[in-house]
C-alpha positions in Angstrom: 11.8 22.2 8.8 9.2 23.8 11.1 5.8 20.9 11.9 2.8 22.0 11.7 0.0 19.6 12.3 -2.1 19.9 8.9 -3.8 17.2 9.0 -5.7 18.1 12.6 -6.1 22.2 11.1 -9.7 23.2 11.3 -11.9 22.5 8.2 -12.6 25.7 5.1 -16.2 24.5 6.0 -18.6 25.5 8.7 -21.8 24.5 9.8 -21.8 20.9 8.1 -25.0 20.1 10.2 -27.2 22.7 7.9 -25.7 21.7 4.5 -28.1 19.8 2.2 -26.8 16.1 1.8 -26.4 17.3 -2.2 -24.3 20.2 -1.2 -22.3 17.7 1.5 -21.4 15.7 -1.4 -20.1 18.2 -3.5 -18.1 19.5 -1.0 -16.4 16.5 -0.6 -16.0 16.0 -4.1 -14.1 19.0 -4.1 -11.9 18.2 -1.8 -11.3 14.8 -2.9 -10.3 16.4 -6.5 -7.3 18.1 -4.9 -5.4 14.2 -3.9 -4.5 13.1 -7.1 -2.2 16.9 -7.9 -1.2 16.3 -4.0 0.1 13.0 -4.9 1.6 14.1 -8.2 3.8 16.3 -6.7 5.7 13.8 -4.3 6.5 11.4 -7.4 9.9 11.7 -7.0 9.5 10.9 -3.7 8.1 8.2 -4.4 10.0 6.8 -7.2 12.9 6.7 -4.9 11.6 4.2 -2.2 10.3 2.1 -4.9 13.6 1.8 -6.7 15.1 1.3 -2.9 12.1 -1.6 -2.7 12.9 -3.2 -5.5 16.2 -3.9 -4.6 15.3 -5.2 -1.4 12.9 -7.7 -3.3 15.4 -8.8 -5.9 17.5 -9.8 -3.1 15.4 -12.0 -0.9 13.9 -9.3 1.7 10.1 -8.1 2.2 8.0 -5.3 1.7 6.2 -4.3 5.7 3.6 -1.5 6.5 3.1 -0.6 9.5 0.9 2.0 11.3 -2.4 2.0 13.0 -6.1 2.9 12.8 -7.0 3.9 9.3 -3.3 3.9 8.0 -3.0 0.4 9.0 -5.7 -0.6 8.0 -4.8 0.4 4.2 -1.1 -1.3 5.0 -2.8 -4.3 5.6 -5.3 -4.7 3.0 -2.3 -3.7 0.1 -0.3 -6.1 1.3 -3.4 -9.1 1.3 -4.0 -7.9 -2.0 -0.5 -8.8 -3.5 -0.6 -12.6 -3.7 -4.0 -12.7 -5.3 -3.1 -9.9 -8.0 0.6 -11.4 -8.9 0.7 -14.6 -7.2 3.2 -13.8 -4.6 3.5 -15.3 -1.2 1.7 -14.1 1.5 5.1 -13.6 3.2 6.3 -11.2 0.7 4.5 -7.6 1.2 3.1 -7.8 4.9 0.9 -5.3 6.8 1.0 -4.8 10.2 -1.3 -3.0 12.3 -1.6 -1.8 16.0 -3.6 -3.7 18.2 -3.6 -6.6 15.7 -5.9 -8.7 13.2 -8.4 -7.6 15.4 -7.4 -3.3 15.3 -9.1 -4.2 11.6 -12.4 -4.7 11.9 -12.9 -2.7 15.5 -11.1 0.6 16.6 -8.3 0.0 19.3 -7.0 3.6 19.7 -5.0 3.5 22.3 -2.4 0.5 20.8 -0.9 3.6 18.7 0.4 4.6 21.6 3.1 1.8 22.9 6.1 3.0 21.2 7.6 0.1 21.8 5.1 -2.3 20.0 5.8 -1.8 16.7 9.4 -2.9 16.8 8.3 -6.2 18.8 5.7 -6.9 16.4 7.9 -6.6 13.8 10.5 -9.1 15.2 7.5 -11.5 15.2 8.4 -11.8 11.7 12.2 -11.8 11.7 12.3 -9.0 10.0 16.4 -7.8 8.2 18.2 -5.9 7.2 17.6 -7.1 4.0 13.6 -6.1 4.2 12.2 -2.6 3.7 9.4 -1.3 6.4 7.4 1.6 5.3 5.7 3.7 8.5 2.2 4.7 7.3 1.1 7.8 9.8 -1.0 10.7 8.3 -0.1 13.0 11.2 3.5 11.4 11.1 3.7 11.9 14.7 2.2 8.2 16.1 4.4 6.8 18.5 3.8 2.9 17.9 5.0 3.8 14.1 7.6 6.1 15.4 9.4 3.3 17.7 9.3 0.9 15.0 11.3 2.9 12.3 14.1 4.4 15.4 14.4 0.6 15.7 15.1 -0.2 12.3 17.5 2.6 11.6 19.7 0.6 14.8 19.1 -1.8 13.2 20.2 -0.3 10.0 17.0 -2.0 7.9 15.9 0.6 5.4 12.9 3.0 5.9 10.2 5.0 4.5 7.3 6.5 5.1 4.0 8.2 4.1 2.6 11.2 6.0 0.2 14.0 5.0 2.1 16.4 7.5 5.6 18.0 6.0 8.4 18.1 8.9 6.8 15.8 11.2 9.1 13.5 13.1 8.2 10.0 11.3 10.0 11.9 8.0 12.9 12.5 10.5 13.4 8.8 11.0 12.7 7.5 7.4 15.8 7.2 4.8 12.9 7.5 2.0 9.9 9.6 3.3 7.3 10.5 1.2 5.2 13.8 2.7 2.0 14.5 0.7 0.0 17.3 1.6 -3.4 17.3 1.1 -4.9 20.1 3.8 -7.2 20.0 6.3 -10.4 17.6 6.5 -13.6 18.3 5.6 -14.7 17.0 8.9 -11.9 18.5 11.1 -9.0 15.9 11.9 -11.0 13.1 10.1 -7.8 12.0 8.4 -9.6 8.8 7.3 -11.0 11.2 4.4 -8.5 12.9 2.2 -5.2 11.7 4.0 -6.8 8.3 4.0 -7.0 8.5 0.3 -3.7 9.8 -0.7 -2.3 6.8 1.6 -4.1 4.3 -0.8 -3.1 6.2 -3.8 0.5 6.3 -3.0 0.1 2.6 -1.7 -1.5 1.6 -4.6 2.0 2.9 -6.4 4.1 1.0 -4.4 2.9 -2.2 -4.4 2.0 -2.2 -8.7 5.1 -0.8 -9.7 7.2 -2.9 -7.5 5.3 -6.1 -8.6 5.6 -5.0 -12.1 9.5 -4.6 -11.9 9.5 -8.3 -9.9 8.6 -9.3 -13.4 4.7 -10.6 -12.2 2.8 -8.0 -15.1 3.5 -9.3 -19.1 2.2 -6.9 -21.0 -0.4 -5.0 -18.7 -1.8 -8.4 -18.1 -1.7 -10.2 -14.5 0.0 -13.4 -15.6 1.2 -14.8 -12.1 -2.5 -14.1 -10.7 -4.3 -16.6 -8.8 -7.0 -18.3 -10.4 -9.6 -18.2 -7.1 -12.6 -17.7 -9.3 -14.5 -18.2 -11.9 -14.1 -14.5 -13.2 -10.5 -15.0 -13.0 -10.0 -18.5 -15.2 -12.3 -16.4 -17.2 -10.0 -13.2 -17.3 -7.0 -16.1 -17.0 -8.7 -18.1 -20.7 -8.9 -14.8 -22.2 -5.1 -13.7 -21.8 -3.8 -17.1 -22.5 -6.1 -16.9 -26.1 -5.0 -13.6 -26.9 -0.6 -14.0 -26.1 -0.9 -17.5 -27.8 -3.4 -17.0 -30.9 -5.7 -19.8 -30.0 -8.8 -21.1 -29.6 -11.0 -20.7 -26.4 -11.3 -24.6 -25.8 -6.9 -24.4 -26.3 -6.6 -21.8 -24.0 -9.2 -24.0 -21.4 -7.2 -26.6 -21.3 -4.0 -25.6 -21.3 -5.3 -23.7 -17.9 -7.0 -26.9 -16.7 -4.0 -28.2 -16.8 -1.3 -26.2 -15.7 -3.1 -23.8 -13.2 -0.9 -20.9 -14.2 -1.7 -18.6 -17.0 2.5 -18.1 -17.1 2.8 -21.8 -17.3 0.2 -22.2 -19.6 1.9 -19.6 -22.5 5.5 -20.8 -21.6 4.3 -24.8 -21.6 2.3 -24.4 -25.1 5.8 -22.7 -26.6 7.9 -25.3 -25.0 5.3 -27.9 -26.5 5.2 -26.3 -30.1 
């Protein structure tokens, strides 16, 4: 398959400067309303790394992103997300970034480039062949990603990616990649924009319907969820009242005391 560099083609719009702020948006809009039928198309894409996931999970290994800039950056907040949402360890889904904890909050370009990073930063955490590493690129073509997943497949861990440009070489070097195609920027080569947003869209995927198959979703309810706040041992009350029939105060309790709205439900049975 011939590459061709999408995600850095010149913008369908000129002369952004003399736009009205109003007609800015709207363009945007636009734009924006085109990822969701991008993303739609690569579900079978999709579907197969999460199946190839899930395996992984079931038998001891880990979920890693990896990438840099903006596509790291949406690895990396997934993956924090996980244990709050389904009460995993931290150690389970893990997002790793070029340049660091600190690449987060302040741009270090030029760490993308060290293909050799990736791969060290990645045996930092032991990582197995029993673990999965997903590449996250939008232009597919970053070499600190790149190096990474050529180590893994040496290494024969399995692979995947997500890239917004079809044919590029991350694809080449992932067992599962996912290419979504979403055109060119409104700003030109601003991949943060649409690419950015398929990324968290298809992220979003992974990481849910993985969770849900690991058996942390009863229902459509988060029942393994971490009870951090007070909106969540509200959220937490609520669910326990509504699977076991019982009054508020009951359900209060019962959370009070075992700190787990799973435990809760599956105490109260026990108990009854």
């Amino acid at each position: 398959m011939s590459f061709e560099k999408i995600t850095e083609s010149d913008s369908n719009y000129d002369k952004l400067e003399d736009k009205s702020i109003k007609q800015i948006l709207e363009i945007i809009n636009f734009e924006d309303n085109t990822i969701a039928n991008s993303v739609k198309k690569v579900i079978p894409k999709i579907d197969k790394l999460i199946k190839e996931v899930v395996i992984q999970l079931k038998n001891g290994g880990r979920l890693f992103y990896i990438g840099s800039g903006t596509s790291g950056r949406l690895g990396v907040v997934d993956a924090s997300e996980c244990p709050p949402t389904f009460g995993v360890s931290s150690d389970l889904v893990i997002g790793i970034i070029a340049g660091g904890d600190k690449a987060i909050r302040k741009s270090i370009e030029n760490a993308e480039d060290n293909i050799n990073q990736g791969w060290k930063d990645l045996l930092n955490y032991n990582v197995s062949l029993n673990d999965f590493v997903i590449g996250i690129a939008a232009s597919g073509t970053t070499p600190y990603v790149n190096g990474a997943l050529e180590n893994c497949n040496k290494n024969k861990i399995p692979t995947g990616c997500i890239t917004c440009n079809p044919g590029s070489p991350i694809s080449s070097l992932s067992k599962y990649p996912i290419e979504v195609v979403v055109g060119p920027e409104v700003i030109t080569g601003s991949s943060r924009m649409k690419a950015g947003t398929a990324q968290k869209l298809i992220l979003n995927m992974i990481s849910s319907s993985s969770m849900i198959k690991m058996g942390h979703i009863k229902g459509n309810k988060m029942i393994d969820m971490q009870l951090s706040n007070e909106k969540l041992i509200k959220r937490g009350t609520y669910m326990i009242m509504e699977s076991l029939n019982i009054s508020k105060l009951k359900a209060s309790i019962l959370l009070k005391k075992y700190k787990s709205v799973r435990e809760s439900i599956k105490m109260y049975k026990n108990e009854k």
